[in-house]
N, C-alpha and C positions, 0 to 999 in steps of 0.2 A: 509351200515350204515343208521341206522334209525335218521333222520334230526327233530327236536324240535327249531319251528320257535320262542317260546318264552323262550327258554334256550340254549343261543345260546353259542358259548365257549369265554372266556372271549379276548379280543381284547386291554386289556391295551401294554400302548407302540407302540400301531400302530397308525398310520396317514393314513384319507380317505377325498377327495374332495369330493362332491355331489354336481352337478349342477342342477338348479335351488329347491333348499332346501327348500324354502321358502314357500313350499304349495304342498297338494297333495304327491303322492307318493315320489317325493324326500324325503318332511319332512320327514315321515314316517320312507326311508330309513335313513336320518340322524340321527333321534329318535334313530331310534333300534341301530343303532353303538354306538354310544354316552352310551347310557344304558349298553351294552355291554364293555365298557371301552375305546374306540376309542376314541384319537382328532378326530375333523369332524369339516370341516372347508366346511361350507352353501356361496356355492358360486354363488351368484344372483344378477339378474338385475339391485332388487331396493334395495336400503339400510336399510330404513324402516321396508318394510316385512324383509329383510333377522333377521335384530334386532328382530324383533318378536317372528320369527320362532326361535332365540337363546334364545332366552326370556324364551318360553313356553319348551324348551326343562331343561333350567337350574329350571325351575318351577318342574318339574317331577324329575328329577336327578340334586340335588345343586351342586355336585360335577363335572358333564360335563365339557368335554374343548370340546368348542365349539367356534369358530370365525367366522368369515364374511370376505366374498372378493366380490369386485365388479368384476360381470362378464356379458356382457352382449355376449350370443353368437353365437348373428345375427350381431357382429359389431367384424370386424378384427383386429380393433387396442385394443378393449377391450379384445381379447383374447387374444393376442401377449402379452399386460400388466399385465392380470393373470398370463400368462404361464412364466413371468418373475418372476414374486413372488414366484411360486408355484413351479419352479427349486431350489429357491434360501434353499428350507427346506432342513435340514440334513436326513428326510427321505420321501416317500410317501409310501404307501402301497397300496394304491388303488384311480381309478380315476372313480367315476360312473358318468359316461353322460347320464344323465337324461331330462336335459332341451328341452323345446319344443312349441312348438306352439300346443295345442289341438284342437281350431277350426281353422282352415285357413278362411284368406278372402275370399270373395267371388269372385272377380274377382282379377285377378296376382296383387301381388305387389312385390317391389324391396329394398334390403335393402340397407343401407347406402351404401355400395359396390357393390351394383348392380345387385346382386343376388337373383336368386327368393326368396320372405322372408321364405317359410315354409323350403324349399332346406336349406336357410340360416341358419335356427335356429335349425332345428333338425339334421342337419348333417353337412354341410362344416365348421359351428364352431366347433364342437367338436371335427372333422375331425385333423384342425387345432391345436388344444389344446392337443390333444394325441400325435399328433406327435411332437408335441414341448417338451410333460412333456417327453417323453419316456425314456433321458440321467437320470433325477430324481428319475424314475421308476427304472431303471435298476442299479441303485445304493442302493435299497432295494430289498435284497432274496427275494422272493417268492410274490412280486406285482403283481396288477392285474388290469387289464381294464375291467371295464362293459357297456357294449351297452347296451340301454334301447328300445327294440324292441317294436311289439304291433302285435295284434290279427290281424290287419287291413293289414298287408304285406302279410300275407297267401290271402286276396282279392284282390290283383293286377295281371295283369297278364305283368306288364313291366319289359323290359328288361334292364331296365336303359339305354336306346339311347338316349331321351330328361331329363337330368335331372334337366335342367331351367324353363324345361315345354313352351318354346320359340313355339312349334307350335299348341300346346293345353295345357289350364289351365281348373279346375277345382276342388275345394275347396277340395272333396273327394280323386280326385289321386294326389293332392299336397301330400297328409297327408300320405296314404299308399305308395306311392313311398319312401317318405322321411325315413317311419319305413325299407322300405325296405333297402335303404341304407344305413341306422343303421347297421342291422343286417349285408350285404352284408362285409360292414368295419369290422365289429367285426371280422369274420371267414376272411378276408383276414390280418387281421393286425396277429394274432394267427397265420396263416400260414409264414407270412417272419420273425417272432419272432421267430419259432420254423426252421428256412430256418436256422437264421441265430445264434442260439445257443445261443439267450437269457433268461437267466431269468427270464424275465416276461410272464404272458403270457392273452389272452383276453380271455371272456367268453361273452354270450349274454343273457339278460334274459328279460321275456316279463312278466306284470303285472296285466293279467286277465282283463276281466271288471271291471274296477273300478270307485267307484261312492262317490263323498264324500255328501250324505245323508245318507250311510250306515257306514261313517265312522265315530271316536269320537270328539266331542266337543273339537275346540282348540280356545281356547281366541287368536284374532289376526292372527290366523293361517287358521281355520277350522270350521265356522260358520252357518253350513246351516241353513235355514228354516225351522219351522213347514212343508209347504208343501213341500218344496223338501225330507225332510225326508219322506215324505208319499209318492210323487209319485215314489223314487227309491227303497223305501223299496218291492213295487210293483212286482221290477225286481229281488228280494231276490234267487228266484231258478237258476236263470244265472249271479248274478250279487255281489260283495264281495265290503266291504270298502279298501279305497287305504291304510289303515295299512296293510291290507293283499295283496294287491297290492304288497307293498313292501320286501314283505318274500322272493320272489324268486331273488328277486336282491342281498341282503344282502345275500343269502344262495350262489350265484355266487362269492362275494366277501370276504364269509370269510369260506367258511365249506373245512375244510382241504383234504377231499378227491376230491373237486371241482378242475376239471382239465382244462386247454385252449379248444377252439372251444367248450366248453359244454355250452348248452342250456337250461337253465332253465324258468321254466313255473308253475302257478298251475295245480294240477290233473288235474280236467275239464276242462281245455284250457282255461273258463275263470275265474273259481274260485278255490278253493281248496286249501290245503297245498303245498307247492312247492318240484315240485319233476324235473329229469331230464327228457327232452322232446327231440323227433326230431324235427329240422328244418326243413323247409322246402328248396326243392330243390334249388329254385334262389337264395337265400341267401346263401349257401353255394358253387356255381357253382364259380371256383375257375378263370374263363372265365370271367367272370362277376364283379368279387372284382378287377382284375387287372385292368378289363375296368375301372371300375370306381375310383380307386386309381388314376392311369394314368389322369384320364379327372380333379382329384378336385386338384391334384399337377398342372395341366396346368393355371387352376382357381386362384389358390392362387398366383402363378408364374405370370399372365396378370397384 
């Protein structure tokens, strides 16, 4: 099936979450479902941006149902509290975990719960938050979970042993570990879904280089610079705006021949049309999703 990222098939009647919506590839992804005909309910941090981000989207398409929920998901109790709202709908169709920390600090930090904050936000929240919607999920046919992977986990070589990073930190393998177990969660949650003969099922998709100098103009949303438009446009041969960014998430979450544990990617690894890609080994090492399943149920449970 030949996949057309700006005619995509219409999505009325479904319901999709997008964490952190509010900028960046989220948006983007929200955008494109929202256009497509999906409620998409922009689940962020701040309330302000999140407003924004629904703002600029009802700007483009008047007709959008589009909402806001606070989520912040480096904070346990703020997840616990989405994941109660976000049960309470008579449907979900889809849940893309996207939110993240894109630079880490430079030296460890901890979040409210005591967790290393990159660990925190790009993965034991979300962690958290899928396994809670899951009853939600599985009360709509054909739901899906999207992990928002990145280029940056094919350069790790961990095994996920320290995943607190308790005896080494460093701003770079905060970030790739975390995409790692992204991805790791995606391919293990797909497997006990398909163990245990659910309906739902997960997919992983990673969003190229993406750069918002190469991306369009959003009032409140998406503002670059004269020069940042100039120095990223630089990166033009390796480098896509985060609307395209977002093709290969949305193409994970709605294109009807898209199946569990599938991998979505641009052509060129970091650009291009979104096509299905292989993972890589560690993320799929089904030794490895158990470990680390087992260790963030222990996390959540202290």
């Amino acid at each position: 099936m030949t996949w057309d990222p700006v005619d995509t098939p219409s999505q009325q009647g479904k319901v999709f979450v997008v964490t952190g919506a509010n900028a960046g590839v989220g948006f983007f992804t929200a955008a494109q479902l929202a256009i497509a005909g999906a409620r998409v309910i922009l689940a962020c941090r701040n309330d302000e941006r999140a407003d924004a981000a629904a703002e600029a989207i009802r700007a483009r398409v008047p007709a959008a149902s589009v909402s806001t929920l606070r989520l912040d998901v480096s904070d346990l109790s703020s997840v616990q509290a989405a994941a109660v709202a976000l049960t309470e709908l008579p449907r979900l169709d889809g849940v893309i975990a996207n939110a993240g920390v894109v630079h880490p600090p430079r030296d460890r930090e901890v979040s409210l719960d005591g967790n290393e904050l990159v660990f925190a936000t790009n993965y034991l929240g979300h962690f958290a938050l899928v396994t809670q919607l899951l009853p939600a999920l599985e009360r709509t046919p054909g739901a899906r979970v999207v992990m928002l992977g990145s280029i940056a986990a094919r350069l790790t070589r961990s095994a996920l042993d320290d995943v607190q990073l308790e005896r080494s930190y460093d701003s770079w393998t905060a970030y790739a570990q975390s995409k790692l177990e992204v991805e790791s969660f995606g391919f293990e949650l797909d497997r006990r879904l398909r163990a245990a003969g659910s309906p739902t099922s997960a997919l992983v998709a990673q969003p190229g280089y993406s750069v918002g100098g190469m991306s369009p103009s959003i009032a409140g949303v998406n503002e670059p610079s004269a020069g940042k438009r100039f120095t990223d446009s630089l990166q033009g041969l390796w480098a896509q705006g985060k609307d395209r960014g977002a093709w290969p998430v949305v193409r994970a979450a709605i294109d009807p021949a898209a199946r569990g544990a599938e991998y979505y990617g641009p052509r060129w690894l970091t650009r291009g049309r979104p096509v299905k890609r292989r993972p890589i080994r560690a993320s799929t090492d089904p030794a490895i999703g158990a470990r680390l399943w087992a260790e963030s149920e222990r996390i959540l449970a202290s």
